[in-house]
C-alpha positions in Angstrom: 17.2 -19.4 -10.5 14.4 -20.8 -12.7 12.8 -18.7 -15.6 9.0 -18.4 -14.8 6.9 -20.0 -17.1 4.8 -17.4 -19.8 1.6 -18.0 -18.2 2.3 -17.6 -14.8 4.3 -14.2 -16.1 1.4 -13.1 -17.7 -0.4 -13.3 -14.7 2.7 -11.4 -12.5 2.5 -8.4 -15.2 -1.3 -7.7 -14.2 -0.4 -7.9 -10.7 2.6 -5.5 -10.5 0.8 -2.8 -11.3 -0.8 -2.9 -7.7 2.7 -4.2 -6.2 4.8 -1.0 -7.9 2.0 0.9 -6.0 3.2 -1.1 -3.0 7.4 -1.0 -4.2 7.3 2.9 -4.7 4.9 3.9 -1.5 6.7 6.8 0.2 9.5 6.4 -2.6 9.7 10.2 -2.8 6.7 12.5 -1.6 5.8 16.1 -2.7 7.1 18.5 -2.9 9.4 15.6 -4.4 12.5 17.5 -3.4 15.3 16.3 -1.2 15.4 19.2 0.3 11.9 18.4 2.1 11.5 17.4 5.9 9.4 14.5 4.2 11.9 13.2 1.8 14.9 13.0 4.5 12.8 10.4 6.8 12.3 7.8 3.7 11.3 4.4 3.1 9.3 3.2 6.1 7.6 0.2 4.9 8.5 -3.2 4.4 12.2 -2.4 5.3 14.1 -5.5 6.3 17.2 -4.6 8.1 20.6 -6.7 8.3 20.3 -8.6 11.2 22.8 -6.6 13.3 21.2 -3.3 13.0 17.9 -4.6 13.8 19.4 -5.9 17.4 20.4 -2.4 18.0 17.6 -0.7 16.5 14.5 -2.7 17.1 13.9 -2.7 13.3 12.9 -6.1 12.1 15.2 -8.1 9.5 12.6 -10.6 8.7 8.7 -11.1 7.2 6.7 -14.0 6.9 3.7 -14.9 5.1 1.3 -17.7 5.3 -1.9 -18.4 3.4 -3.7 -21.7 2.4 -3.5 -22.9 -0.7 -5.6 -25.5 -3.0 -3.0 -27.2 -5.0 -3.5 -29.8 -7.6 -1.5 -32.8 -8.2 2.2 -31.8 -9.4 1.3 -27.9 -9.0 4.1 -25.7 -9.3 4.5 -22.5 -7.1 6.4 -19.4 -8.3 7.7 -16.9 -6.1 8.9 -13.1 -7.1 10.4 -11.3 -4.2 10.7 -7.8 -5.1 12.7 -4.8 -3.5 14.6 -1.9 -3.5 18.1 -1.3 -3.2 19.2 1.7 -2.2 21.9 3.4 -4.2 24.0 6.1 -2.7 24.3 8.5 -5.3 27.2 11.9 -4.3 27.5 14.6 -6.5 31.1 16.1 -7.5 32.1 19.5 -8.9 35.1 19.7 -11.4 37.4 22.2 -9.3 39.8 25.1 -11.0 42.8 22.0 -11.1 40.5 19.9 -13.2 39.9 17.5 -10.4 36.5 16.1 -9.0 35.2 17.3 -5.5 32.1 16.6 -3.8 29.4 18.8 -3.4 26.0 19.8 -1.9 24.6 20.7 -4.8 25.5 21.3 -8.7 23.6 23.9 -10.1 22.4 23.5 -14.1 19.9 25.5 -16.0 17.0 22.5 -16.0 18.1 20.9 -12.4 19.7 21.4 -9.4 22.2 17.6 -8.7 22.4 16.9 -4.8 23.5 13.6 -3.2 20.6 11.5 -3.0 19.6 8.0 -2.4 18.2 6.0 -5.1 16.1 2.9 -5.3 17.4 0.1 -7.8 14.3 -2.0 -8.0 16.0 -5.7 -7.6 13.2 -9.1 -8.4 14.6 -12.6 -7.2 12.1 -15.1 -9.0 12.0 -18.7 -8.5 9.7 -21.4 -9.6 9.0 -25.1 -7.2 7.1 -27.9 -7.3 4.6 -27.7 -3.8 5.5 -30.9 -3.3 9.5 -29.5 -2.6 8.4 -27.8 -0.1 7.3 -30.2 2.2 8.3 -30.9 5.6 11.4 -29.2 6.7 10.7 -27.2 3.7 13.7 -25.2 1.4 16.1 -22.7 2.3 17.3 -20.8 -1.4 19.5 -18.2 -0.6 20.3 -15.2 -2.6 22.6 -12.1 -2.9 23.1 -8.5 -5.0 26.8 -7.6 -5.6 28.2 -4.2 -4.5 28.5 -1.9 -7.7 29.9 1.0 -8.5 29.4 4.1 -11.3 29.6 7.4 -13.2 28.0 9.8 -14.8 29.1 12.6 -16.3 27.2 15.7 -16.1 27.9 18.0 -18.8 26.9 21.8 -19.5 27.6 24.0 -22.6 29.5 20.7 -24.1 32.1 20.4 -21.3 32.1 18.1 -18.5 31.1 20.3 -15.2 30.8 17.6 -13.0 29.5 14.1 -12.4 27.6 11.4 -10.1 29.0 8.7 -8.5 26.7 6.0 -7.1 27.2 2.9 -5.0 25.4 -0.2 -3.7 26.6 -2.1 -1.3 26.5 -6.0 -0.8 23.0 -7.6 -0.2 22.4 -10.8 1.4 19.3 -12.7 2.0 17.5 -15.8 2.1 13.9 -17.1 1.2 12.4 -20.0 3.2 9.4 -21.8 1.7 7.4 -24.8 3.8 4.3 -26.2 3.5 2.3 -27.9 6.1 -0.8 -30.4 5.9 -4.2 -29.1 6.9 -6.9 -31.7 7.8 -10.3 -30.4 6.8 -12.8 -31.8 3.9 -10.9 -31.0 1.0 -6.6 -31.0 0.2 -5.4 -27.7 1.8 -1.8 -26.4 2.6 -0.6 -23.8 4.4 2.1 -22.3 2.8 5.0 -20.2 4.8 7.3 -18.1 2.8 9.8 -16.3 4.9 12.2 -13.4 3.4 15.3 -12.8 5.5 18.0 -10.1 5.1 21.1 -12.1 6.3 24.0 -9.4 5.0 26.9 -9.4 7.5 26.8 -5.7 7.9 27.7 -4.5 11.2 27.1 -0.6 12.0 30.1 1.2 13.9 29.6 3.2 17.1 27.4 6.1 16.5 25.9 5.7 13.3 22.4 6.2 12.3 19.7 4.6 10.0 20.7 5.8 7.0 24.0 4.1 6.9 22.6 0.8 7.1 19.8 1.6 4.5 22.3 0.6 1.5 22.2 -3.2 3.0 18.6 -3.2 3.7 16.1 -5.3 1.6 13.1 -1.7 1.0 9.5 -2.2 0.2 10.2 -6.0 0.2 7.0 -8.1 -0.9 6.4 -11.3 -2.5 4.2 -12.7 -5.3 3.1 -15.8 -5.2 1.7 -18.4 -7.8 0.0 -21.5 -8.9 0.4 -23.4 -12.2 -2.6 -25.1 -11.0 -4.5 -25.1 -8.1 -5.5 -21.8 -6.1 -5.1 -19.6 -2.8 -8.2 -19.0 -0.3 -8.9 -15.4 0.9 -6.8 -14.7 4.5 -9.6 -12.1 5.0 -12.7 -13.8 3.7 -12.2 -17.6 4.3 -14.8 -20.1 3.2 -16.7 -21.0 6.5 -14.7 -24.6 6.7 -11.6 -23.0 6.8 -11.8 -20.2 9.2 -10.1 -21.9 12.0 -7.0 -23.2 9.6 -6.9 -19.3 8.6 -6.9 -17.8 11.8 -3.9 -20.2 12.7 -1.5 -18.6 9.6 0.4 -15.9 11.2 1.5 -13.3 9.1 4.5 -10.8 10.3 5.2 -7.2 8.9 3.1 -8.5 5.8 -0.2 -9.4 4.6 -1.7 -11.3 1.8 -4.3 -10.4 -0.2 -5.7 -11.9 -3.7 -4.5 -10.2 -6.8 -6.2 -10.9 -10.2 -9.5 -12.6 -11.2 -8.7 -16.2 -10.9 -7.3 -16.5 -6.9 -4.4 -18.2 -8.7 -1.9 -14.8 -7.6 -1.5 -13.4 -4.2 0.7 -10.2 -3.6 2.0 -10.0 0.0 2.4 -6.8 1.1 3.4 -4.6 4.0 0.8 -2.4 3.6 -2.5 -3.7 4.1 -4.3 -4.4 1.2 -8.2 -5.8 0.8 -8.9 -9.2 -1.2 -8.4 -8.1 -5.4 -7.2 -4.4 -4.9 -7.1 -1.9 -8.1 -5.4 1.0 -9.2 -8.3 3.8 -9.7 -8.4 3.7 -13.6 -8.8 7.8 -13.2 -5.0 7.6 -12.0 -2.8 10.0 -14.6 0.8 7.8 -13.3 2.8 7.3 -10.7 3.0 10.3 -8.2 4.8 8.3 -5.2 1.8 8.5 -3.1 -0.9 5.6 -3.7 -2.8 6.2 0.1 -3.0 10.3 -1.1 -5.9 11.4 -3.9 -4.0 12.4 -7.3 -6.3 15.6 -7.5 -4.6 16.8 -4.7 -1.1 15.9 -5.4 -1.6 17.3 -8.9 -2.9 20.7 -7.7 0.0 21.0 -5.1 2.3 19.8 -7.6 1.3 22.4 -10.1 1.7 24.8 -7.9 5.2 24.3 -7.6 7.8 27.1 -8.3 9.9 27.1 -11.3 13.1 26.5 -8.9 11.5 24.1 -7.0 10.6 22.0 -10.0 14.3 22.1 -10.9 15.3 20.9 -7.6 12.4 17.7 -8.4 14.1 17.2 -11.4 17.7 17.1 -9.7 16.7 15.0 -7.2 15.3 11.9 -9.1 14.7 10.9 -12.3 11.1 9.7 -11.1 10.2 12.8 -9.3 11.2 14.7 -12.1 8.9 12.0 -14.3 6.0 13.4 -11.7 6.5 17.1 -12.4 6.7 16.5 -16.0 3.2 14.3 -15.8 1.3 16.7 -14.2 2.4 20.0 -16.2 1.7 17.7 -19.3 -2.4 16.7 -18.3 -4.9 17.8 -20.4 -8.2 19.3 -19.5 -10.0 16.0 -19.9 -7.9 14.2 -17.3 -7.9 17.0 -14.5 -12.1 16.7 -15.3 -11.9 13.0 -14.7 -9.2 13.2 -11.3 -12.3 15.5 -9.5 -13.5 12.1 -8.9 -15.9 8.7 -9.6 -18.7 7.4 -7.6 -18.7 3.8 -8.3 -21.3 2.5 -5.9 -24.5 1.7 -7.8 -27.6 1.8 -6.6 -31.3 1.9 -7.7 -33.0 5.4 -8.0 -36.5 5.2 -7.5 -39.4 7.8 -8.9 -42.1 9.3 -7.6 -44.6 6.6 -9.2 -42.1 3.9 -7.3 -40.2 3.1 -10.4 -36.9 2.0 -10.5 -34.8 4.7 -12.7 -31.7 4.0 -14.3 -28.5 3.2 -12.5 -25.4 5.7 -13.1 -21.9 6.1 -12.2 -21.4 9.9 -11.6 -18.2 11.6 -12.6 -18.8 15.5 -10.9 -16.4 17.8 -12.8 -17.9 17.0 -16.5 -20.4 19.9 -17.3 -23.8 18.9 -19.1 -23.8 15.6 -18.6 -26.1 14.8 -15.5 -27.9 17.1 -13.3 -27.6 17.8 -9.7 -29.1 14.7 -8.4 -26.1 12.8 -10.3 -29.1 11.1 -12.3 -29.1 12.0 -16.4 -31.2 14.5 -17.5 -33.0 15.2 -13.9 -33.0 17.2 -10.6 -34.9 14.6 -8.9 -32.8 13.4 -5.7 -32.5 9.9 -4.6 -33.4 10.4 -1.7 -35.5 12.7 0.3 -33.4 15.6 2.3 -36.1 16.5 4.7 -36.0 12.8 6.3 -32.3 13.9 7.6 -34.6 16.0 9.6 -35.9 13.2 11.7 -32.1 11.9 13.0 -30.0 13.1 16.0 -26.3 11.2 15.8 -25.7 12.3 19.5 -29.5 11.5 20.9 -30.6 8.2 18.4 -30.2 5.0 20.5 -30.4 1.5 18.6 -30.9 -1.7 20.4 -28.9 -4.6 20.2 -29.2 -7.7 22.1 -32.5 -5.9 23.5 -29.8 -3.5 24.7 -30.1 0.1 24.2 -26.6 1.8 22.5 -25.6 5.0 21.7 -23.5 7.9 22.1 -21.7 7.4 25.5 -21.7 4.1 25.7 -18.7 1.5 26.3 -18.8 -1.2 23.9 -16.5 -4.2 22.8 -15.7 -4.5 19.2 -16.2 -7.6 17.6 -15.6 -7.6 14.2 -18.1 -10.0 11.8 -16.4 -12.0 8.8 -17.7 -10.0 6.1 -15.5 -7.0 7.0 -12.7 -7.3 4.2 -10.4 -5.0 6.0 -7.8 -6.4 8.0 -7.0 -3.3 9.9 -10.4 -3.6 11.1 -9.8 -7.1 12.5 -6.9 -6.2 14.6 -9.3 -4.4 17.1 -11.4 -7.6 17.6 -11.8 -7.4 21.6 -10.7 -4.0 22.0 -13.5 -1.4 24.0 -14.5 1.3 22.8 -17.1 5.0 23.4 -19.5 5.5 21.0 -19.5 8.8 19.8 -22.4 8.8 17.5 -24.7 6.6 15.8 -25.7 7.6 12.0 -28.1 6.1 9.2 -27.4 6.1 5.9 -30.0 7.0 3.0 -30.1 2.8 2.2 -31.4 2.8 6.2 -28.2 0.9 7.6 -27.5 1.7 10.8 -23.5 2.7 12.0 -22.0 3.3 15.1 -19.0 5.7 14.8 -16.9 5.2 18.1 -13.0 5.8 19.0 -10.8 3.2 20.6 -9.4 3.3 24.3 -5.7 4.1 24.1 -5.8 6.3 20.8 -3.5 9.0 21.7 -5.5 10.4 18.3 -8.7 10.6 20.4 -9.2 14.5 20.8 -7.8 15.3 17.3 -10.4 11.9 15.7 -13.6 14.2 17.7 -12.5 18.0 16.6 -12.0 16.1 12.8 -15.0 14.0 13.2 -13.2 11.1 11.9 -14.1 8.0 13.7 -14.2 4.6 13.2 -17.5 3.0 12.3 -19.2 -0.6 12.8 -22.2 -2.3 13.0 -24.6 -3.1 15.8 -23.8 -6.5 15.3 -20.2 -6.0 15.8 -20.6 -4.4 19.1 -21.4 -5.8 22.7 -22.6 -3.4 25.2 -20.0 -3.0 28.2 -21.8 -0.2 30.5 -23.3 3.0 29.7 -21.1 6.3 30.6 
């Protein structure tokens, strides 16, 4: 293994605040008790199985990215795989002989101890010169040793019980290639495979959870340049389109971290180009696709008791409790929300007025309109008047389209999330078409085969695109 260099570090320590988001996703949900259907079906992302469980299972123990790169000449790449290993933790009683027996659960005046299992957060970080990993490319293999501990547990100054936990053996491998592009300007496209290759094999009859301890969870990579830098995956320059649509990416997907498109975090949950942590965000509540506000007020609501089971079941979910019974009024004020688009308010004399962000929750400090020191809308309510989602037709292609109609989806470039470009060539109904106040027309449709299609129209929650994203099929 290679130390990384302090730049390139530097650069790592502003990205891993999105990548923990990634690491810990689903580590532990509310009610953040083990007890809770949700927290006994864990860790369903980025899980790389050992290769003998996967045959029997279906579950994958592989992931590969690839992504273009611009290197310069003698660029180094640095690599930080990143994962959990899970760490079977038991909980024993001391019995009336003085001995140690397990137990479901240990009962103290702060916490209630059950067998749980833990995530050890494990980082394999290597640092090559591109030029390495040429041709055939490299294989680097790497392992975690099994380990084993205590922990006493003590209560009025005597030892009551304790906690045994265990990891197993980890195997794995990382398999780094580049390949030659041709195109107007030097481009690579770099493949970084992650493979779990522990021996492991599962007996007769046993579920997932006993092969969990030799599985590779949340697994992503960083990646780096010294010098040199990655092209978007999502939003390629127009002379490398076709060289990105050729990278394929499995159970991964990279996106570019950081404001120099040196860093890319590769990540089993999809992610758009530069993503950010909302800087409203009190901590870590396990949860980054949920809105804190919400997880707060449930978690608030918590019982006494079941705030002592949190505490007993993990050190982070007790952290969570603790955060939220700690915020202050300012922070629950700022967690009601942020609207961060801007755009230009306009008076009745056709002056533009000032641009705001608007923070709702903070008395006294705009009025309703979300403007400073005004009531004045911006924009005019009655004109919702004039719009019927289920009647208003808009033509494209001198095409008439609206609700009823079968359309193809054809997502444009400029979309920036991936998800959305996995349903290029699927059809699709149009359910609606709706206009926004900036006069931009969307068509909110659902997609053939969504076994989510009655629940998506009694929710109203659809899936919107363009006109120009759509080809007209036939009308229904």
């Amino acid at each position: 293994m290679t130390l990384f260099g302090l730049a390139i570090q530097e650069r790592f320590a502003a990205a891993r605040q999105i990548a923990d988001a990634v690491l810990f996703e689903g580590y532990v949900l509310y009610p953040y008790r083990a007890s809770a259907a949700k927290n006994r079906m864990r860790w369903q992302f980025g899980v790389l199985v050992p290769p003998a469980w996967g045959q029997s299972s279906g579950e994958h123990h592989d992931q590969r990215t690839e992504c273009l790169i611009e290197p310069r000449a003698d660029a180094n790449l640095s690599i930080e795989l990143r994962f959990l290993h899970a760490q079977r933790r038991t909980v024993q009683q001391v019995g009336p002989d003085g001995g140690f027996a397990a137990v479901d659960a240990l009962e103290l005046p702060d916490r209630v101890l059950v067998p749980w299992d833990e995530g050890v957060e494990e980082r394999v970080e290597l640092v090559l010169p591109v030029a390495a990993s040429a041709g055939a490319g490299l294989v680097l293999p790497f392992d975690r040793a099994e380990h084993e501990e205590t922990e006493d547990v003590e209560l009025d100054d005597r030892v009551c019980g304790r906690l045994v936990r265990r990891r197993a053996r980890i195997e794995g491998e990382i398999r780094v290639r580049t390949t030659e592009i041709p195109g107007p300007y030097r481009t690579l496209k770099l493949t970084v495979e992650v493979a779990n290759t522990s021996g492991w094999k599962p007996d007769p009859g046993v579920d997932r959870d006993a092969a969990l301890p030799y599985a590779l969870v949340s697994a992503h990579v960083l990646l780096g340049l010294d010098t040199g830098s990655f092209l978007s995956m999502t939003d390629p320059p127009e002379w490398a389109t076709g060289a990105a649509a050729s990278c394929a990416n499995l159970r991964t997907w990279p996106v570019l971290v950081g404001e120099r498109d040196d860093v890319v975090l590769s990540s089993p949950i999809i992610l758009e180009d530069h993503p950010q942590v909302a800087p409203e965000s009190p901590g870590a509540l396990y949860d980054a696709t949920e809105i804190d506000e919400i997880l707060a007020l449930r978690t608030s609501a918590l019982t006494e008791r079941e705030k002592r089971e949190a505490r007993g079941t993990d050190a982070r979910a007790g952290a969570a409790v603790d955060l939220v019974d700690s915020l202050p009024p300012e922070v629950w004020d700022r967690l009601h929300g942020t609207v961060r688009a801007l755009r230009e308010n306009t008076g009745p004399s056709g002056a533009s007025g000032p641009t705001t962000l608007i923070e709702p929750g903070v008395p006294g400090e705009q009025g309703e309109s979300g403007e400073p020191g005004t009531d004045r809308p911006w924009w005019d309510p009655a004109s919702d008047a004039g719009f019927d989602p289920a009647a208003d037709r808009v033509l494209v292609d001198g095409r008439s389209i609206g609700a009823g109609s079968r359309v193809r989806l054809r997502p444009g470039p400029r979309r920036t999330d991936a998800q959305d470009l996995f349903l290029h060539g699927r059809d699709a109904l149009v359910e609606a078409v709706l206009h926004d106040v900036d006069g931009a027309v969307h068509l909110a449709v659902i997609v053939d085969g969504d076994p989510g299609a009655d629940i998506r129209r009694a929710q109203g929650r659809f899936l919107y695109f363009q006109p120009d994203e759509l080809t007209l099929l036939e009308d229904a």
